[in-house]
C-alpha positions in Angstrom: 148.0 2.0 123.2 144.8 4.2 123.9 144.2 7.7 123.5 142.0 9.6 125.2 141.0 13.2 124.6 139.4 15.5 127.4 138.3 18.9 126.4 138.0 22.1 127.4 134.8 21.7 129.2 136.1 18.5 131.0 139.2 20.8 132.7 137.2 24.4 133.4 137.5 23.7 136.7 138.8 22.1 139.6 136.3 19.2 140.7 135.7 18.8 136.8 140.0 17.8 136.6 139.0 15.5 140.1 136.9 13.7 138.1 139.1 12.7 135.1 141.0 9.8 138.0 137.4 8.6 138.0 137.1 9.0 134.1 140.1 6.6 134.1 139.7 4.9 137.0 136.5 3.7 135.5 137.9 3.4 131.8 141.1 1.9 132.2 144.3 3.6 131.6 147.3 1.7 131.1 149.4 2.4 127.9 147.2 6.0 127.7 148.3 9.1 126.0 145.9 11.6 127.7 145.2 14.9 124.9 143.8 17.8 126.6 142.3 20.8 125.4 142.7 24.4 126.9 140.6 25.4 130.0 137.5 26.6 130.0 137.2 29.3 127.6 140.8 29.9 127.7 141.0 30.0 123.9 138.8 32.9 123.7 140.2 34.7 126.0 143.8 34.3 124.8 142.1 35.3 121.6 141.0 38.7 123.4 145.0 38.8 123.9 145.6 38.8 120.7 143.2 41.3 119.4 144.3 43.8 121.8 148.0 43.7 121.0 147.3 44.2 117.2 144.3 47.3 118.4 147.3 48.3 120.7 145.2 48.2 123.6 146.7 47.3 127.1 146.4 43.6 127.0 148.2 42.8 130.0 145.0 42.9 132.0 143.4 40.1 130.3 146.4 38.3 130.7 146.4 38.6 134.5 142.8 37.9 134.7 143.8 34.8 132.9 146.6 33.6 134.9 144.3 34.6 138.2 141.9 31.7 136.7 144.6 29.2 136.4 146.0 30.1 139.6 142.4 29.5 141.7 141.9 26.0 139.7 145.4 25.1 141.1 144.9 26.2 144.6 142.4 24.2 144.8 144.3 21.0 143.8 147.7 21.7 145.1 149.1 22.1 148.2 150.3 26.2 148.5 154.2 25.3 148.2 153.9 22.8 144.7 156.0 23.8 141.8 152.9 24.3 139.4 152.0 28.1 141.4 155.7 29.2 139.5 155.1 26.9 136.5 151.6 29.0 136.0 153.1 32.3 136.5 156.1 31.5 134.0 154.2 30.6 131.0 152.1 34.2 131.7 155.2 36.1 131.7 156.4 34.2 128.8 153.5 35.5 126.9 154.0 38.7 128.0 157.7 38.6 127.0 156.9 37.3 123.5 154.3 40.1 122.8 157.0 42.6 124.2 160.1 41.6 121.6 158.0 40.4 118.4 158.8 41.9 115.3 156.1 40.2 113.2 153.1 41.7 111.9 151.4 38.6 110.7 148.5 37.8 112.8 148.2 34.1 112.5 151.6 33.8 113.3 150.8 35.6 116.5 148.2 34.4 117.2 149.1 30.6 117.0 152.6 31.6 119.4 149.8 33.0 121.9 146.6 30.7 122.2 149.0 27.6 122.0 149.7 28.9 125.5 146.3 27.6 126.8 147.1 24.0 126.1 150.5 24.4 127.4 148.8 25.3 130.6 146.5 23.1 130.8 148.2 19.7 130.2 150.9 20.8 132.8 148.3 21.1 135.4 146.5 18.0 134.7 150.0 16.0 134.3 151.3 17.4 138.1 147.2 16.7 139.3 147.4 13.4 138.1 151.3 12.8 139.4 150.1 14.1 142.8 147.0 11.6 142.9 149.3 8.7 142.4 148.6 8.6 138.9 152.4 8.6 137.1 152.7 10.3 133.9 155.0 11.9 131.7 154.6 15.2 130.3 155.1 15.7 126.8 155.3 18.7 124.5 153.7 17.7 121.4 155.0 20.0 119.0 158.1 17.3 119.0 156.4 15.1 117.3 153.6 16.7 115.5 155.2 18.3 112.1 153.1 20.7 110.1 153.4 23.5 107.5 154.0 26.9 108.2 150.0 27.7 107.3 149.5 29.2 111.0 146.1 28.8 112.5 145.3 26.0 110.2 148.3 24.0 109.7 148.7 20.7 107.5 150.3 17.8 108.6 153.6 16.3 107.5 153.0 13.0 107.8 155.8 11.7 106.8 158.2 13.8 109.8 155.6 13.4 112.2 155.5 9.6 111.9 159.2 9.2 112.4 159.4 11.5 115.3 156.9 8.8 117.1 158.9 5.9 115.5 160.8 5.0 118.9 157.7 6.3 121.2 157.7 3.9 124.7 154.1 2.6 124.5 153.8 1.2 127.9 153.8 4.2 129.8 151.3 7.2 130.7 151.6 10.6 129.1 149.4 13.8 129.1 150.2 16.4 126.0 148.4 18.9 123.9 146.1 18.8 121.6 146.1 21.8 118.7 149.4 22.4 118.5 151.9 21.3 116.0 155.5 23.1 114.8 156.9 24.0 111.5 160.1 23.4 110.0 161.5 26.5 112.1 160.2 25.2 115.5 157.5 27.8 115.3 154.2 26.6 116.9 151.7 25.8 114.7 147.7 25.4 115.7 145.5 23.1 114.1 142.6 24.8 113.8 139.9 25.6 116.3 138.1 22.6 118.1 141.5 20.5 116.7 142.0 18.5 119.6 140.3 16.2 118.5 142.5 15.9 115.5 145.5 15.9 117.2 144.2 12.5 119.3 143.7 10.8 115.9 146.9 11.5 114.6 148.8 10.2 117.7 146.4 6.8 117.4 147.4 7.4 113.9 151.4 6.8 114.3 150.9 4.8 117.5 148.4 2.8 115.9 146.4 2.6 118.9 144.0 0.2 120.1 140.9 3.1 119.9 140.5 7.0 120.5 137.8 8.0 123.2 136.6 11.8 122.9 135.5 12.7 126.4 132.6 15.3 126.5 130.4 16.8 128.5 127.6 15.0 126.5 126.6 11.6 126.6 127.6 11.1 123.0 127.4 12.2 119.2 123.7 13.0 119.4 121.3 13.8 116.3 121.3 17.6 117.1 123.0 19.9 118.9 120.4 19.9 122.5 121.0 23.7 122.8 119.2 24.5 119.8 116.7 21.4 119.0 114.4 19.7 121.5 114.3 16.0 121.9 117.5 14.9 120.8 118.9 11.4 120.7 122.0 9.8 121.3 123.6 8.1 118.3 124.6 4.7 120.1 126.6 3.8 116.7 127.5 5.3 113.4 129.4 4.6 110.4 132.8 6.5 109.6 131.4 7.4 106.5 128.4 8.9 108.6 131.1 10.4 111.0 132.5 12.3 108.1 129.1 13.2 106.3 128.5 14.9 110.0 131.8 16.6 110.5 131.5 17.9 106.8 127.9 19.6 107.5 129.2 21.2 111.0 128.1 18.4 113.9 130.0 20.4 116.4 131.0 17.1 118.4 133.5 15.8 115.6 136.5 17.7 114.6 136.2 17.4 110.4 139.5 16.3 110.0 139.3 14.0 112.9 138.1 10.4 111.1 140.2 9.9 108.4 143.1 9.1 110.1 141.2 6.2 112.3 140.0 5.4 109.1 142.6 4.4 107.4 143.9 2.2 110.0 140.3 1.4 111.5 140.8 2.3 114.4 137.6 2.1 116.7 136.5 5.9 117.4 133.9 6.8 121.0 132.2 9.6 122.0 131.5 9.0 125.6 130.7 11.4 128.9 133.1 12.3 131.2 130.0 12.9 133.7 128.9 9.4 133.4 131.8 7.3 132.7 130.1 3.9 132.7 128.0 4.3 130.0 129.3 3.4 126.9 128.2 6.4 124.3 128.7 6.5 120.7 131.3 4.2 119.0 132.2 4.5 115.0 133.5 1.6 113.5 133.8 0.7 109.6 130.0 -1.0 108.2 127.8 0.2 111.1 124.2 1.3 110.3 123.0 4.6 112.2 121.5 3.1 115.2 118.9 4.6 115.9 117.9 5.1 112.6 116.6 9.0 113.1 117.6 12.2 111.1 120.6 14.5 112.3 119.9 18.0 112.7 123.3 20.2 112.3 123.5 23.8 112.7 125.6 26.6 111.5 125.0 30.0 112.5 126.8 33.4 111.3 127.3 32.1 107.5 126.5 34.4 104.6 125.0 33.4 101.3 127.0 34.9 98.6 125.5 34.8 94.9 127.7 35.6 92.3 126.8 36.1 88.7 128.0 36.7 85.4 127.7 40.5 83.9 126.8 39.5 80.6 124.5 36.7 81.3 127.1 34.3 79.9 127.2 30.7 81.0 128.5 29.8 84.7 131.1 27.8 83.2 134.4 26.0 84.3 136.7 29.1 83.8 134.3 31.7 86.0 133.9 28.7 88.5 137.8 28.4 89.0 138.1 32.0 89.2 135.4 31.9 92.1 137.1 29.2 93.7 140.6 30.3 93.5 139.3 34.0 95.3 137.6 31.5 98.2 140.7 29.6 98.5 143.6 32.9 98.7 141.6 33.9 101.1 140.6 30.6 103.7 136.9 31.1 103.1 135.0 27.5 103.7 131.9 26.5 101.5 129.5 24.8 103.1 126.6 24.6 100.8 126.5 25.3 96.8 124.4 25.9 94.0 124.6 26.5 90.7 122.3 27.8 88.1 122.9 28.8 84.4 124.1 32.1 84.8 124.6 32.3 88.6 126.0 30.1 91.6 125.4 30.7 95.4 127.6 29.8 98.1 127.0 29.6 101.5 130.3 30.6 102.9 131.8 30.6 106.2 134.4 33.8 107.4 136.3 31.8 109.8 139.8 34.4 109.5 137.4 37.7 108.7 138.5 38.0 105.1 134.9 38.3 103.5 135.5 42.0 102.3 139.1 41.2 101.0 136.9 38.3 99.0 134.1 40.6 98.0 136.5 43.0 96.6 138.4 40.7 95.0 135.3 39.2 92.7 133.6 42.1 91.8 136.2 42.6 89.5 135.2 40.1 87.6 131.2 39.2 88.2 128.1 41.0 90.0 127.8 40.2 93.5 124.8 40.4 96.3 125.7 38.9 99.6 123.2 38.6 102.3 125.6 38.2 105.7 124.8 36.2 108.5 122.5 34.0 107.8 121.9 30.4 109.4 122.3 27.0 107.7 120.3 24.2 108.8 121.2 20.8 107.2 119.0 17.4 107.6 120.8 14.1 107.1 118.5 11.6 106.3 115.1 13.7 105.7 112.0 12.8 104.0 109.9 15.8 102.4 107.3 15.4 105.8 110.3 16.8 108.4 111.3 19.2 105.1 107.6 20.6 105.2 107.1 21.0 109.1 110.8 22.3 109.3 110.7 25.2 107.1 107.2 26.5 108.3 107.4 29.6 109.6 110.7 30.6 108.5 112.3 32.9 106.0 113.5 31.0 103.4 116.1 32.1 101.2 118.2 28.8 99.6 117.3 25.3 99.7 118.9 22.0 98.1 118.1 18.5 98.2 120.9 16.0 97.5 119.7 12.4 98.3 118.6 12.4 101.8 120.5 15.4 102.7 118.2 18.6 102.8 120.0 22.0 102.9 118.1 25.2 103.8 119.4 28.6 104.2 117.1 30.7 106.1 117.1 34.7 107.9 116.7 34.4 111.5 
């Protein structure tokens, strides 16, 4: 079995969902479960959704200006009397319905019953386009077999349940499902975290234990810097998983960070490739590879904030005060992604992905003196040398940097 994963770049439009028959035309695709991502920039929009129901703002104008997107992409692939025009125009209403009758007051729950829609969407479309072209398929609704918690927005796998529910899965056939979405114990949906696609594709090879996982982007690979922010960069033609996870971990926007250590475990051979240029072969991660070439990766991360938070009566920053920080960061989903710790002090470099970093602040200036300096950028270097260190930081405001091995850190105002 393969799996192959298309995102949301690779379906925005129609000629882009034309070119996924050449994508597997050219790749093979017998035994393939094809994940797909929401359209476009669905996910945002549907986000939009959600923000107005909870500002009780009139949200059923964004959702008609979404459906009228999904409703021009299908017009151009589908004759004027195929069943995916009502299909479209159903899942809109059943958004609409849902918002209308729900009770709950919790936004991720919300939320995750909303944007889940996207990918419902999507895979439909692509499943009838592909069915149409003479490609046979089956549709699947992957909350059947992906299990999580009831942590919405970010929910964790039961790997146990989900590896039975695939325990009788007919391998020699064609599907196209959902990536993101999972259900909890009450049949709730449950998303996997933004950009989770890619996580969803390595749990399927996971319990399918699939030959290998191709990510399909609109780059040629996993490059050594993001090419809208740093000139001159390089495709990676091979990395390590252990490099894979380094990158994921520091915020290489290509991988998903949750996304190798299911291959992993089973070895399962992981590629990057471009669904523009489908011949090429583009990154593969295996077990034991050296970085080739052997060049520094550049990762970004923009809209962090450094947090330093100290002790009130210059006692030691010791293993009680550093639980008590740690226990605020994790009621409240806030993501470290850089650390440092001095006697009396330690500074995180924090990232608000659910907008609790008030709720936080609050929260530990009960106990400690805070200062917090809010959207900053961190720049990380994986495998630097103190010559790129020096030209890097030249010109720029530094305010935190950190050198473990040949990982260089540095926190600057932009």
């Amino acid at each position: 079995m393969k799996v192959y994963k298309f995102g949301g770049a690779s379906v925005q439009n129609a000629e882009n969902i034309r070119n996924i028959i050449t994508v597997l035309n050219t790749a093979g695709y017998d035994s393939t479960v094809i994940v797909t991502s929401a359209m476009g920039k669905t996910t945002n929009a549907l986000e939009e959704v959600v923000a107005a129901y909870f500002e009780k703002r009139d949200y059923i104008p964004i959702i008609e200006k979404i459906e009228n997107y999904h409703l021009e992409i299908a017009k151009n692939l589908f004759p004027e009397e195929d069943d995916i025009f009502e299909d479209i125009k159903v899942f809109f209403s059943d958004i609409i319905s849902f918002l209308r009758r729900n009770k709950s007051l919790n936004y991720n729950f919300v939320y995750d019953q909303v944007i889940s829609c996207g990918e419902l969407i999507s895979t439909k479309m692509v499943s009838a386009y592909l069915n149409f072209s003479g490609i046979v398929n089956t549709w699947l609704d992957i909350r059947d077999y992906i299990k999580s918690d009831s942590n919405y927005r970010e929910g964790k796998i039961n790997w146990k349940l989900t590896q039975k529910q695939f325990e009788n899965f007919d391998t020699s056939k064609i599907y196209v499902t959902q990536g993101f979405l999972a259900s909890d114990p009450n049949c709730f949906t449950v998303t996997l975290g933004r950009e989770g696609s890619d996580y969803s594709a390595a749990i399927i090879a996971y319990c399918l234990n699939a030959e290998k996982v191709t990510i399909w982007k609109n780059v040629p690979g996993i490059m050594n810097a993001d090419p809208g922010y740093f000139k001159d960069a390089r495709l990676l033609n091979s990395i390590s998983y252990e490099e894979a996870v380094e990158l994921a971990f520091y915020g290489a926007s290509v991988i998903h960070p949750k996304t190798i250590q299911p291959l992993l475990r089973k070895e399962i051979p992981f590629f990057v490739r471009s669904f523009l240029e489908p011949e090429k072969p583009g990154t593969s991660v295996r077990r034991g590879v050296s970085i080739n070439p052997n060049i520094p990766c550049f990762i970004l991360k923009k809209n962090e904030h450094l947090l330093t938070v100290s002790s009130r009566d210059f006692s030691f920053m010791q293993e009680e005060n550093l639980s008590t920080i740690f226990n605020c960061l994790s009621a409240q989903n806030i993501k470290v992604n850089m650390i440092s710790v001095s006697a009396i002090s330690v500074s995180l470099c924090v990232e608000d992905k659910f907008g609790t970093i008030d709720i936080l602040i609050k929260n530990l200036e009960s106990f400690f003196e805070l200062n917090i300096i809010k959207n900053v950028s961190l720049y990380t270097i994986r495998h630097s040398n103190s010559e790129i260190q020096r030209n890097f930081i030249k010109e720029k405001k530094v305010l935190l940097e950190q050198l473990v091995k040949e990982t260089y850190q540095v926190i600057v105002k932009e």
